[in-house]
N, C-alpha and C positions, 0 to 999 in steps of 0.2 A: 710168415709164421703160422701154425697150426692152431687148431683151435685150442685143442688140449695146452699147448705152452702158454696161448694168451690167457686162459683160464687161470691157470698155475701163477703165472705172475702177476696177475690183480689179484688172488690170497695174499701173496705173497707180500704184495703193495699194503693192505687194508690190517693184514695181521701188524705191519710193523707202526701202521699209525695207530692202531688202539694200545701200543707196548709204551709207545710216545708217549700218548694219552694219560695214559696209566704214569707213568714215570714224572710226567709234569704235574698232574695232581697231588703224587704221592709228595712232591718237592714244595708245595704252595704252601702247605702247612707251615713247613720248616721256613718257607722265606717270610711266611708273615709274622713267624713268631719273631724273624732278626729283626723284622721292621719297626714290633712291638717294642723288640727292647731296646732298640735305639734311639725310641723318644725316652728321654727319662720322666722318671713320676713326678707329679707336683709337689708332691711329700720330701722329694730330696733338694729341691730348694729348701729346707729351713732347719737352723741347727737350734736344739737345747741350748741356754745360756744357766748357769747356775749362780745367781748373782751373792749369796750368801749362807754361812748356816750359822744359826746358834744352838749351843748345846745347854741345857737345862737340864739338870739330876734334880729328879723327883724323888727321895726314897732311893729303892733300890732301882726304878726306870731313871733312863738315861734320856731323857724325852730331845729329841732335836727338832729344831726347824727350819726347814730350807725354801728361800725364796728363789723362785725363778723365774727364768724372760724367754726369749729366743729372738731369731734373728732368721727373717724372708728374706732371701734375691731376688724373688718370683715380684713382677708389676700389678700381678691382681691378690685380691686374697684367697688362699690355700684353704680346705676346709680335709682334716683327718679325723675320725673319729677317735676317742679313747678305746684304747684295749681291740684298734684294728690290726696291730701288729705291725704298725707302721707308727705307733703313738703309745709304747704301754711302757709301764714301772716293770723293770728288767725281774722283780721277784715278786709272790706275794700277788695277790691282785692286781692285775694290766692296767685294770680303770678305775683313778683315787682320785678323780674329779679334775682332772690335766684340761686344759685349753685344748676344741677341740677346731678353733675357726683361728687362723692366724693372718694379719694383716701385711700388707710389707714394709720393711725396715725393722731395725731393729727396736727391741720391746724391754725393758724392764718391770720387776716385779707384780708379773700380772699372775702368779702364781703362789699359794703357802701350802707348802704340805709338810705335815707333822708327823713323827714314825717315832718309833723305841731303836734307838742309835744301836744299842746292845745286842737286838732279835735281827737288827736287818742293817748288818753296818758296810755290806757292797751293795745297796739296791743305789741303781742310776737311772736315768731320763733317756727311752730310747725315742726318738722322732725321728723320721724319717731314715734315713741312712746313717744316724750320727748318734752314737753315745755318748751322753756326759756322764760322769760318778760326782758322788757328792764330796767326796775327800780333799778333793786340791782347794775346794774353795773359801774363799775368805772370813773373815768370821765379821756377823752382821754390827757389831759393832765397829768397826773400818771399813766396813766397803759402804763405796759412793754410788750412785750410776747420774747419767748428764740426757736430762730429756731435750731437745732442741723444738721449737716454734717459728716456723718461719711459713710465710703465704705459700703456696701454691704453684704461682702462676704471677711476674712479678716484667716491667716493662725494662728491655736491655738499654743502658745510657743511665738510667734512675739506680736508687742506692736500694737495697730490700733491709728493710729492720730485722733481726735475728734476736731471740732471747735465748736462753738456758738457764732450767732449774734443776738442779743440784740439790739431790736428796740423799738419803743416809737411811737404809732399808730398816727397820722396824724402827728409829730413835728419828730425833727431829734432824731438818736440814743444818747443814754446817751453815755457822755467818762468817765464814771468813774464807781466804782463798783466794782464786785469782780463774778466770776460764779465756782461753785464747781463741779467739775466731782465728777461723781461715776460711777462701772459698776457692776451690778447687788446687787446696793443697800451697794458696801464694802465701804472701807473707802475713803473717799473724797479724789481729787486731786486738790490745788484753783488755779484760774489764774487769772490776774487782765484783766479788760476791756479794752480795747486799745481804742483811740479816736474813730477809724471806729463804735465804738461797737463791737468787735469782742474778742474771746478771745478761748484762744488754750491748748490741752493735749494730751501726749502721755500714753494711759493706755494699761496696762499689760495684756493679756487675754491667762489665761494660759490650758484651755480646751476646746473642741471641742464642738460646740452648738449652743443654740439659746440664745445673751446676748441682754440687753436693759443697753442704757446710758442714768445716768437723768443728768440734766445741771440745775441747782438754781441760779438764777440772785442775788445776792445782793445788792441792791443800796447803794451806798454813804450814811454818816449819814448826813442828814440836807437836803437831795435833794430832796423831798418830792415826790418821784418817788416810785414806789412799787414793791413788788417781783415778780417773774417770775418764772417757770418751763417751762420746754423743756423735752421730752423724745424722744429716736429712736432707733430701733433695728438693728440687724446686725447677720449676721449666720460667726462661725468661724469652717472653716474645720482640719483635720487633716493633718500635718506637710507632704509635698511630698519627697519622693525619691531626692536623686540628681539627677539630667538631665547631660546629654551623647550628641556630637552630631557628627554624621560619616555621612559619603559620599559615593557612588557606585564607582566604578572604569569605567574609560571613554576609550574608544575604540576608533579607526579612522571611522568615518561618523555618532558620536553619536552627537545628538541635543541638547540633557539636560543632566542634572545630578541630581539622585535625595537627598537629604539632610535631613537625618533622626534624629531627636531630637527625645530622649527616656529615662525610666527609668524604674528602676527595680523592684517597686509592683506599683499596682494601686491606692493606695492610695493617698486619698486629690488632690487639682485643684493646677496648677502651670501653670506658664506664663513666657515667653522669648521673647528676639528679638532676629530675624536669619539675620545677615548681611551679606553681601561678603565686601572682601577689597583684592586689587590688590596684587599681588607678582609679579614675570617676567609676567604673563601675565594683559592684562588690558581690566577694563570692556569696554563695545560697539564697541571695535575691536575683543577679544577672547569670551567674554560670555557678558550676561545680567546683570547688577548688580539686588540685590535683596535687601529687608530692607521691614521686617515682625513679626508681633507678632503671636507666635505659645503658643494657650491655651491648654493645658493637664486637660480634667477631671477627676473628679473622676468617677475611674472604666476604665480610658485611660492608656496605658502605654505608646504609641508611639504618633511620626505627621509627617509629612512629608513636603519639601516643594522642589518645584523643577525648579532648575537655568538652564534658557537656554542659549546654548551655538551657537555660531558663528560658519559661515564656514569658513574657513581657508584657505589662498590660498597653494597651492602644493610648496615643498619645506620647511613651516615653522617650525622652533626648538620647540622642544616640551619646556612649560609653563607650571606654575603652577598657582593657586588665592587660597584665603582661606575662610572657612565658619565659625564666630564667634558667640558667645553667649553670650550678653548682656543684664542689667537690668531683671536678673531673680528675678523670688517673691522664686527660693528656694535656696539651693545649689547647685553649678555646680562641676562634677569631670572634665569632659572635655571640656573647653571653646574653643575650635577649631579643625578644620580638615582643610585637604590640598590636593584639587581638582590636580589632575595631566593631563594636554592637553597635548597626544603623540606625536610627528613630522609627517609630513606629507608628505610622499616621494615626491621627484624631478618628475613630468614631462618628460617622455620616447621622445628620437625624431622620429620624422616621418621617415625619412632615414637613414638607416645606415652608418655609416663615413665609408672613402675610396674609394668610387667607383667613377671610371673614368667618364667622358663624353661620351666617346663611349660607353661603357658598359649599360650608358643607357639606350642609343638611341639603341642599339641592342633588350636588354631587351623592349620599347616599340614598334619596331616593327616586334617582332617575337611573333604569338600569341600559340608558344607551349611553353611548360616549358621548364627551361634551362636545366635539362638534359635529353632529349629528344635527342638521338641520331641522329635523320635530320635535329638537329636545328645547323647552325655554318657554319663555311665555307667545303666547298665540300658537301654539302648538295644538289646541281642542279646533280652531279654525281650520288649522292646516288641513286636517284630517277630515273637515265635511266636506271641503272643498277638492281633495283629492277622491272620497266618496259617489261624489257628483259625475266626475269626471268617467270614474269608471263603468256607472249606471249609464253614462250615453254614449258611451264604445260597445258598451254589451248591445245597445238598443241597434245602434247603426250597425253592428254587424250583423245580428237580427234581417232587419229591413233588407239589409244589401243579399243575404240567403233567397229568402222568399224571392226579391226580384229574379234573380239568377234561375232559379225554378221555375219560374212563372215563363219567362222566356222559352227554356228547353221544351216545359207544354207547348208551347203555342206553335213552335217549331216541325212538331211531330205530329198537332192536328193537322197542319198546313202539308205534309207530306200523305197522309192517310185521303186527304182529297184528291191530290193529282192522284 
């Protein structure tokens, strides 16, 4: 191939990848905006509820007032602002002080807005993707709504208590009625309404999950009051291990003790109080009392909690106290253990028993040890006699010099004559 043709077709090559280029860029736009909209917004999880209106004619104003709720799918909470256009009064002013944080599940009467029925008689609640109008709704003296209470977080095999209160939007709760449990839609449980509004069930929840309770308001016949639902969830874990609770063994100069609540797999959440209670020994003189909830999660086998202890004065008998385990959510094999405080030796005395008065007036003014053969009486003798001694080693070394010299003289006249 020639030069000129190989030239021509690497243009030819380099022109079509920058058209590429171009062409994929110009498209990136577009694919991210299908990406964007195929998450949906958090705002359209939650619908307006319009739980009631009363109408009150002031004069020539026709004053209304509508209480409202709404209702999350969303598992966390939603935050829309008022008057974002995603949360505004359909006419009129977008933002009349609407809820602007919404929680999940559904919500009754967290809402009053007041308007002239006559100036503004289509304005509705737009939130999220979903309009409600005020027209269809019932009027506040017949409408109900049914709040449900239930834990959390609840052990599967065990029964979960449920309540529902039944209220009646601007007037007081109905006392009469009927509200029917269900859990996951089985067969109803009825409870009758207690004056409060109030009304209670213990239901069976026999597997491990995520269950939902509805609550059904029934009203009285002839009360001209209307129905109600309620719903709410609850996660129920699996059944925990029996819980165990031991103690470290306590040593002389040990400060704490530490108290170990455990069990044997890790499965499912479990909760206890850890208390002390006194035996021979007592709290705020021997140790600190305690009084604690220890939670075990799931995937925990152990917890620890740890009792300080007192210092003691020297002398004191060894005591015990105990560590219990009460109001557990599982079962317990050992509801106690029993802390042991050792004795604390006697205090040694400074002086040892028996010794005289003179002995220790000797002992402080004698500054050699006591046996120290020049310490005691005849001790001034010792010392001339040891004086002596050394006066006539100096002398005889003395004497023994001179000789020695005297010799090397005599040695070297004697060589100076031959």
């Amino acid at each position: 191939m020639s030069r000129p043709h190989a030239r021509f077709r690497l243009a030819s090559a380099l022109t079509l990848a920058v058209f590429s280029g171009l062409g994929i860029a110009a498209a990136s736009p577009a694919l991210a905006a299908q990406s964007v909209a195929a998450q949906p917004a958090p705002s359209d999880a939650l619908t307006p509820l319009v739980d009631c209106v009363q109408d009150a004619p002031l004069g020539a104003v026709a004053a209304r007032t509508v209480v409202l709720g709404y209702r999350s799918t969303a598992s966390a909470p939603v935050s829309v602002p008022a008057g974002s256009g995603a949360n505004d009064l359909t006419s009129g002013a977008a933002d009349r002080g609407q809820p602007s944080s919404f929680d999940p599940g559904e919500h009754h009467g967290v809402w009053l807005l007041t308007l002239d029925a006559a100036a503004e008689p289509a304005l509705a609640w737009l939130l999220g993707a979903t309009t409600t109008d005020f027209t269809s709704a019932p009027a506040c003296t017949a409408a109900t709504a049914v709040t449900i209470s239930t834990p959390t977080r609840v052990t599967a095999g065990a029964t979960v208590s449920v309540s529902a209160t039944v209220t009646r939007m601007l007037l007081a709760a109905p006392g009469s009625g009927t509200v029917a449990f269900a859990l996951d839609g089985g067969a109803p449980v009825v409870a009758a309404v207690s004056a409060g509004g109030v009304a209670r069930a213990d239901l069976p929840v026999s597997a491990a999950g995520a269950h939902t309770v509805t609550a059904a308001f029934q009203p009285e016949q002839g009360s001209g009051l209307l129905a109600a639902v309620g719903t709410a969830a609850f996660t129920a874990t699996a059944p925990s291990a029996p819980l165990t609770v031991a103690t470290d063994s306590v040593v002389a100069g040990s400060t704490s003790v530490l108290v170990t609540v455990a069990r044997s797999s890790t499965v499912g959440d479990a909760t206890v109080d850890v208390m002390t209670a006194d035996g021979t020994a007592r709290a705020g003189a021997d140790y600190t009392a305690v009084a604690t909830m220890v939670a075990l999660a799931d995937g925990q086998t152990s917890a620890t909690v740890r009792v300080p202890l007192a210092s003691r004065p020297a002398g004191s008998a060894a005591v015990t106290f105990f560590v219990l385990l009460q109001r557990a959510s599982t079962a317990v094999t050992t509801a106690s253990a029993t802390v042991a405080l050792p004795a604390v030796p006697a205090a040694t005395p400074a002086s040892a028993a028996g010794k005289t008065h003179a002995d220790a007036a000797a002992a402080v003014s004698s500054v050699l040890p006591p046996d120290d053969p020049t310490a005691g009486p005849g001790a001034t003798a010792a010392t001339g006699q040891d004086l002596a001694l050394l006066f006539g080693g100096i002398l005889l070394t003395a004497g023994g010099i001179l000789g020695v010299l005297g010799l090397v003289r005599a040695a070297g006249m004697r060589e100076a004559r031959t």
